[in-house]
Every structure is written in structure tokens, then in C-alpha cells.
N, C-alpha and C positions, 0 to 999 in steps of 0.2 A: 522579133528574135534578134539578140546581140549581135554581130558580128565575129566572131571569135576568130582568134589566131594563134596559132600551135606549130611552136617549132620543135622537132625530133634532131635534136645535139648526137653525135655520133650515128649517120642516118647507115652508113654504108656497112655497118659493122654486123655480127650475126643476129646480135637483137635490135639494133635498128630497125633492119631491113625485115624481121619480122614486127616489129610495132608498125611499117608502113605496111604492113599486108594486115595484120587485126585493124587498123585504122580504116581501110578500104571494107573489111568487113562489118566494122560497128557503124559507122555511116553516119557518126555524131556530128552534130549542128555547127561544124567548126566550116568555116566561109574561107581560109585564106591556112597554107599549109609553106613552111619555109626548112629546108632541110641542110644542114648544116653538119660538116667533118673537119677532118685537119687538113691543113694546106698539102701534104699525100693523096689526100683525095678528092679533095675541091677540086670541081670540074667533072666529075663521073655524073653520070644522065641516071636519073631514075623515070619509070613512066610508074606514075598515080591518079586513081581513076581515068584513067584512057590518055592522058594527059603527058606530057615532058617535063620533068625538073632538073633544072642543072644544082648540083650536089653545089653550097655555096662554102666558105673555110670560115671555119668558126676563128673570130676575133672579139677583143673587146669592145667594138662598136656593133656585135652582132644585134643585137637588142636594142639598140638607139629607136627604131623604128615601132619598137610598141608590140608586145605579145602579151595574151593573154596565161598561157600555159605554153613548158618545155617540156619535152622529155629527154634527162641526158642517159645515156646509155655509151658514154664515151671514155671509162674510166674515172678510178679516186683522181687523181692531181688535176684531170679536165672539172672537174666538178667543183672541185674548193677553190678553183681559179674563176672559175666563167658562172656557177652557178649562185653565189652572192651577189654580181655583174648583175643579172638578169633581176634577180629577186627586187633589187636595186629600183628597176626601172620598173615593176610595175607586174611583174612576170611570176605566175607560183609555176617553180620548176619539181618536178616530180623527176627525182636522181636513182635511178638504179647500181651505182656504186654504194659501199661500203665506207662515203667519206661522212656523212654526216645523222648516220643510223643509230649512235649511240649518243647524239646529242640532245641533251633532255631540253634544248628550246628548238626539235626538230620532230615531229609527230612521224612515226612509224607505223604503217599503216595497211594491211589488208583488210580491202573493204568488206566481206564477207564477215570479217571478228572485229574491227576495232573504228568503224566508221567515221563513230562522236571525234576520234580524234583530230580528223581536217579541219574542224573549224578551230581549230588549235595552231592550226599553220601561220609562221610570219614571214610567208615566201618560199620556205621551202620545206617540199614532203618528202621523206624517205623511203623509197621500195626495201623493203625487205629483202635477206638473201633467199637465193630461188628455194635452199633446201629446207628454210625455214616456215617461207609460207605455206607452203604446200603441207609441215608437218600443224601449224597453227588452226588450218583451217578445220582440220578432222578432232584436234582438241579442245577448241572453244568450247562445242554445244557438250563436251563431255565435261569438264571444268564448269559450265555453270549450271550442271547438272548434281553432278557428281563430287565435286570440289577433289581436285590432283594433288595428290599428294607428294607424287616421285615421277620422272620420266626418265626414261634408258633410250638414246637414238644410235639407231647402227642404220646405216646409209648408204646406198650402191648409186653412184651418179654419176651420168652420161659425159663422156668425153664433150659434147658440145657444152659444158659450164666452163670449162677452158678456153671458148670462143675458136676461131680457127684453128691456131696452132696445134689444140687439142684434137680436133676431126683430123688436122693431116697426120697426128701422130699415127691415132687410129687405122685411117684408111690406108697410109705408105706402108704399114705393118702388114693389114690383109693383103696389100700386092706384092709384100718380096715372100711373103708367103706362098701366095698363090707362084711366082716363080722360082720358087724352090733355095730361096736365099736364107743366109742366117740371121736369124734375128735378135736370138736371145744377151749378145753382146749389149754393153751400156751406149755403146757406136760403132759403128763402122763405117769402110769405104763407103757401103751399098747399104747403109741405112744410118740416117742422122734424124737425132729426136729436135723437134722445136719445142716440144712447151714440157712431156713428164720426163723424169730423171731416169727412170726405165721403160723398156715398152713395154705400151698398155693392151698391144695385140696378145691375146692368151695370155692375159696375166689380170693380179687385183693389187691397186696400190693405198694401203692405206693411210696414203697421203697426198692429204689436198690442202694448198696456201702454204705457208711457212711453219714452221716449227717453234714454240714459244716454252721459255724456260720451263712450264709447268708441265709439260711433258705433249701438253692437248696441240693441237696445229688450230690456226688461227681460224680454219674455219668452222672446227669445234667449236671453237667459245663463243663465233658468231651464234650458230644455233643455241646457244647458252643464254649467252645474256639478249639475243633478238627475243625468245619465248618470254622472256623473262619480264622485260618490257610491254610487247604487245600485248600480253594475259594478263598486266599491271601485277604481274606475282616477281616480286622485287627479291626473295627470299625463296623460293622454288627451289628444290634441288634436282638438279639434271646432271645430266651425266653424257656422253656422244663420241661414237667414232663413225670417223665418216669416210669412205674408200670407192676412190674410182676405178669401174668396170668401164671393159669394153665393148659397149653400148653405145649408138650414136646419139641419141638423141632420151627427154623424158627419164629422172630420176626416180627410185624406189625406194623407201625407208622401212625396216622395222623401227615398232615404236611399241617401247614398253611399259605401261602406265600401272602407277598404283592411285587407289584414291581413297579419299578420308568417307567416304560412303559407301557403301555397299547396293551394289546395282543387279538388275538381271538382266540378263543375257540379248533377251527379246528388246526388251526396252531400250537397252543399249545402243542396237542395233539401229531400231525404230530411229532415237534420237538425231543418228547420224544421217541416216540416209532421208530424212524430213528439214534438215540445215542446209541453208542455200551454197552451191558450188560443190555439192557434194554428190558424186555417183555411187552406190553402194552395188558393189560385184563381190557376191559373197556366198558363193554353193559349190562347197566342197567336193558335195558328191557328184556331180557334174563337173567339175577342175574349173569352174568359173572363178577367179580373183582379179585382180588387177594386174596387167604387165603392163610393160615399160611400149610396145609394139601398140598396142593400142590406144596409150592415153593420148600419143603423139597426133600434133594437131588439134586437140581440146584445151579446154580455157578451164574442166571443171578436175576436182580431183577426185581420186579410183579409190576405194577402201573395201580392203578383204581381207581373207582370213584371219576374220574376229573370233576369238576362241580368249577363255578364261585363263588367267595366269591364275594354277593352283600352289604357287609356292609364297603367298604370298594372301592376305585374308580378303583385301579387295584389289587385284589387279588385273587388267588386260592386254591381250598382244592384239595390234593392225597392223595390217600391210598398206602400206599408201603410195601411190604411182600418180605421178602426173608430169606433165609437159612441162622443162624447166625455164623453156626458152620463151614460151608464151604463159601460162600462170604464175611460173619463177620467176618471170620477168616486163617482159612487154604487154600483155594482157592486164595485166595486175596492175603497171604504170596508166595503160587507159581506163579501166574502171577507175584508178581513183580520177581521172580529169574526168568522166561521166557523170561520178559523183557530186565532182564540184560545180558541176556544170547544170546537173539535179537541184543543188539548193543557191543557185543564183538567180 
């Protein structure tokens, strides 16, 4: 067995620190683990597998020493800087930003839909964004079924896709709540936002990432042209709005699909919940569907209230729920080093 070596780039951050706790639970053949942030936090102790790491500061000599696989999770500008560096030396880095997701000599990649693509990789693989994979992976086995004609995404996601800033907005909201303060203000004395433009305590903003001339926000068109790509449907029309609730944790999408076939209902059904990563929670009459409460903590994704779209000749509505920070993100980065790791 090789020796293998894996470094986690932005280790101390919300999904760092969860890719070092899925790391500890996958238990992959990896021999030598090196955890790496910015000179802010180089020097912070992690304990893995029973073990002490001192958190070391990413530099461009961080890789001199020889890795087999990264995971950055430290931001775009971390990633177009240090993660060519790496690729450089010998390293396939698997990036969880947004810096090189739309680069057609960079494979984007949920293992569950588009696997053949890693061997496509010249150093470096692109995670997906959180809200995309999780909606990819419930449309693959319907797409090579059914062949998709249209999709509609409307999107409820958790305050942690905003990483901390987003959870204190959340949480400082529930406690001047809880002592009887005013919130509804843009700021105040007794309450200052860090990361949304209003609070997200009792309220839905929908808006997430920047605003682009076309009206859509930036992480629309991510979900746009990311399906677009991964499903290799280059011409797909989609459509997406996407709106943070306040939720801690674990996104939920409606998704509304037409297709150029005509499907039944059971079978439909059947297809999904027989496709790998896929949990099917689907009995109405019983209030069983997918929430955001339980997907948290799984790697797999929830799909429910599947019901026909009658306005439309072949169309269908799911509900899709799954954990952003581990299948949107960290989980999703280690399957695909499992994978690679699979056909070496």
C-alpha cells in the first residue's frame, strides 16, 4: 500500500474542520496528514485520531515536501494562488471554492454523477458549489432516464454556507431576541451584522453572493452553468432563485423538472431511491419528507415530496435536503480523493 499524503489547506475554517472529522470517520489509507491555514491561525492545535497537530501557515513552500492530494477549503484568491503551487509539485488539489469550477481544463466533479471525469484531471479538481451538488445528484438518474428538458430551483440555505460570519449573524439575532432587544434595524448599538445586509434572525433574504447585471446573483448562475456542465447538457435551460433562511445548518431546495419523456410516478420514484447517495423520505400521509434537522450530519441526500407537475405534459416537483457543509462540501472533497485513491 502507497504511502499517501493529504493536506487539508484552510484546516481551522467551518469545513475544514469538518473534512478533519469525515477524515477521521472514512479511515482512508492515507499514512501522513499535514494541516495548513493562514499566518492568523498557524499555530492553533488540532487533535486527530487521538493524536496533536500544530495547524502549520500556508506558504508557497508549503508543498516543497511532496503530497499526494489537498483539500483547499480556504477561499477563491487562496486557491488561484497556492493551488497551481501544489498541482505544480506533484499534488492533485481538490478546491472547494468557486475559483476554478468553470474552467473547462478543470473537471467538476460529484462522484455519485460524473466520476469518468477525474481521470480527466491535470492537477486540479473542482468541488462543486454545496447547493448544486446536492441538487445534481437527485437529477442524474432522472436525466439518464427521462432526458430533462427544463429545471426551476428555488433554494432555502442555511446560514452556515456563509461560514462563520453567517452562524454569528444567526445566533446574535436569536440572543438579543431572547433579551428582548431590537433587531429589526439594518444595525445598531446592540446588534451589528458581520456577513448579511439584514438580519437573518426571522426573516428570508433572497440574496446570496453579489448581484450581476442580469438581474440573477452570482450564486444563481453558479447553479446554472455548474448543472450545466456536470450533466454535460451545455444548452439546458434552467432557471434559479436561491434565498437564505434562518437555519443553522443543511440546505433545502425545491426543484422543478420537466422532461422530454414521459415517466410514471412509481418508477420515478423507484429510480431515485435505487441511485447511489440517495435517501428516498417520501409518505405524505405519514408527514415523512426530508428536513433540514435531520439530514445534518449525513453525507447522503433526502428527497421528498415527489408529486407530478400537472401544468406541464411531463413535469415533476422534489424536495431535496441535505447537509451543505459535509455533502456541499467536505464529504464530497473526500469521496473524490477515495476515488482517486480507488483507481491508483
Amino acid at each position: 500500500m502507497k504511502n499517501y499524503k493529504l493536506a487539508v489547506v484552510g484546516a481551522t475554517g467551518v469545513v475544514g474542520r469538518t473534512a478533519i472529522k469525515v477524515l477521521e470517520e472514512k479511515r482512508l489509507p492515507i499514512k501522513s496528514y499535514t494541516f495548513l491555514a493562514s499566518s492568523k491561525s498557524a499555530g492553533e492545535k488540532i487533535t486527530f485520531f487521538g493524536k496533536e497537530y500544530i495547524v502549520k501557515e500556508l506558504t508557497e513552500h508549503s508543498f516543497d515536501e511532496g503530497f499526494d492530494f489537498a483539500i483547499f477549503s480556504a477561499g477563491g484568491d487562496t486557491s488561484k494562488k497556492y493551488a497551481p503551487i501544489a498541482a505544480s509539485k506533484g499534488c492533485i488539489v481538490v478546491d472547494n471554492s468557486s475559483a476554478f469550477r468553470m474552467d473547462e481544463n478543470v473537471p467538476l466533479v460529484v462522484p455519485e454523477v460524473n466520476p469518468e471525469e477525474l481521470k480527466n484531471n491535470k492537477g486540479i479538481i473542482a468541488n462543486p458549489n454545496c447547493s448544486t451538488i446536492q441538487a445534481v445528484v437527485a437529477l442524474k438518474p432522472l436525466d439518464d432516464k427521462y432526458k430533462i428538458k427544463r429545471i426551476v430551483y428555488s433554494t432555502y440555505q442555511a446560514v452556515s454556507g456563509a461560514g462563520r460570519n453567517g452562524i454569528y449573524d444567526l445566533e446574535n439575532g436569536i440572543k438579543h431576541f431572547k433579551e428582548g432587544k431590537e433587531i429589526n434595524t439594518f444595525e445598531s448599538e446592540n446588534y451589528t451584522l458581520q456577513k448579511f445586509p439584514y438580519p437573518i434572525f426571522n426573516n428570508c433574504l433572497p440574496h446570496i453572493d453579489v448581484f450581476l447585471e442580469n438581474g440573477y446573483t452570482r450564486e444563481e448562475m453558479k447553479m446554472i452553468n455548474e448543472t450545466r456542465k456536470i450533466l454535460n447538457r451545455s444548452n439546458l435551460p434552467i432557471t434559479a432563485t436561491t434565498v437564505r433562511v434562518p437555519v443553522l445548518n443543511s440546505h433545502s431546495e425545491s426543484i422543478n423538472v420537466e422532461f422530454e419523456e414521459d415517466f410514471d410516478i412509481k418508477d420515478l420514484k423507484n429510480t431515485l431511491s435505487s441511485f447511489p447517495g440517495i435517501i428516498l423520505v417520501d409518505d405524505p400521509k405519514q408527514n415523512k419528507y426530508p428536513i433540514a434537522l435531520y439530514a445534518t450530519g449525513h453525507d447522503e441526500v433526502f428527497v421528498g415530496r415527489i408529486r407530478r407537475d400537472y401544468s406541464v405534459r411531463s413535469g415533476v416537483n422534489l424536495w431535496v435536503v441535505a447537509d451543505n457543509i459535509r455533502k456541499g462540501a467536505a464529504s464530497n472533497a473526500i469521496q473524490i480523493v477515495e476515488k482517486l485513491i480507488e483507481c491508483t
